[in-house]
C-alpha positions as CSV (number, residue, x, y, z in Angstrom):
1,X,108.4,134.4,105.4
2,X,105.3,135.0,102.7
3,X,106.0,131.7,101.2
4,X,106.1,129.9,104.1
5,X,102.4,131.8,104.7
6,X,101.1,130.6,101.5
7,X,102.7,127.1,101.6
8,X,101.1,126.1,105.0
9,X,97.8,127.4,104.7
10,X,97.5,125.2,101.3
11,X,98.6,122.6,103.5
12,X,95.9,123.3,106.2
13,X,93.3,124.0,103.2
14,X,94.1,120.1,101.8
15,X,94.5,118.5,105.1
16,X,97.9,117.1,104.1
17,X,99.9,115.3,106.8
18,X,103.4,115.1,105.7
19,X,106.2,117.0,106.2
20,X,107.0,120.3,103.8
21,X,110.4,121.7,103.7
22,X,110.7,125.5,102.5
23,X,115.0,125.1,101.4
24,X,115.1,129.0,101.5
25,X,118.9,128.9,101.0
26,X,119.5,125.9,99.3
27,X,121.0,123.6,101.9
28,X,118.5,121.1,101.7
29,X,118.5,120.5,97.9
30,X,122.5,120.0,98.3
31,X,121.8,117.1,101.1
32,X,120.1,115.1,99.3
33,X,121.3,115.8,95.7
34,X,117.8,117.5,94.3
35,X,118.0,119.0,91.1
36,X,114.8,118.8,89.3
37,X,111.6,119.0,90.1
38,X,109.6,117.4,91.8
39,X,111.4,115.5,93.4
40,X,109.7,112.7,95.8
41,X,111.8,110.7,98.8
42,X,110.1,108.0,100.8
43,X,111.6,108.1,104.2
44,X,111.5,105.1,106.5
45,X,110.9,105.6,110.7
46,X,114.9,104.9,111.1
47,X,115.6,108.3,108.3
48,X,116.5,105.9,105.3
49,X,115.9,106.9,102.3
50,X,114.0,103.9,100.4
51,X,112.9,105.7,97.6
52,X,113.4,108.6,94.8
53,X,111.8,109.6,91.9
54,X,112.2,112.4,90.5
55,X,109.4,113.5,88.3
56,X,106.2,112.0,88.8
57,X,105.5,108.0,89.8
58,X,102.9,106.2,88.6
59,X,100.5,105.1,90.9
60,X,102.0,101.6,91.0
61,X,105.1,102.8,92.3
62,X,103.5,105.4,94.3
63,X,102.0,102.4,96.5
64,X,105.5,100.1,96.5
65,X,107.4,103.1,98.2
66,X,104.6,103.6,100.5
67,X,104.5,100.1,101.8
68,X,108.4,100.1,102.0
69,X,108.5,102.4,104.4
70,X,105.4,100.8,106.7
71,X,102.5,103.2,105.4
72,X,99.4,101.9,104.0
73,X,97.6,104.1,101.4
């Protein structure tokens, strides 16, 4: 419960506006095959994955992914 105390109020304190997932018991990372960090998924509206990187993008690819799944930087 602390982390998910700490995690939000960084989000509220950077005004982000996607989605954070606290995997407390691992389920998550198992879904989607995570094992390294970071790891990055662009999701489209319809919950297709159209993107992973794992590690950090470049910018470049960074605004690709966006614009595959409909969002404009």
């Amino acid at each position: 419960m602390v982390y998910y105390i700490i995690v939000h109020a960084f989000a509220d304190e950077h005004s982000l506006s996607f989605s954070i997932v606290l995997d407390k018991d691992g389920k998550v990372s198992k879904a989607y095959r995570i094992y390294a960090i970071p790891s990055l998924f662009f999701v489209d509206n319809q919950g297709v994955i159209q993107a992973r990187y794992i590690g950090t993008p470049a910018e470049a690819q960074l605004e690709e992914s966006l614009a595959a799944i409909g969002a404009v930087p």
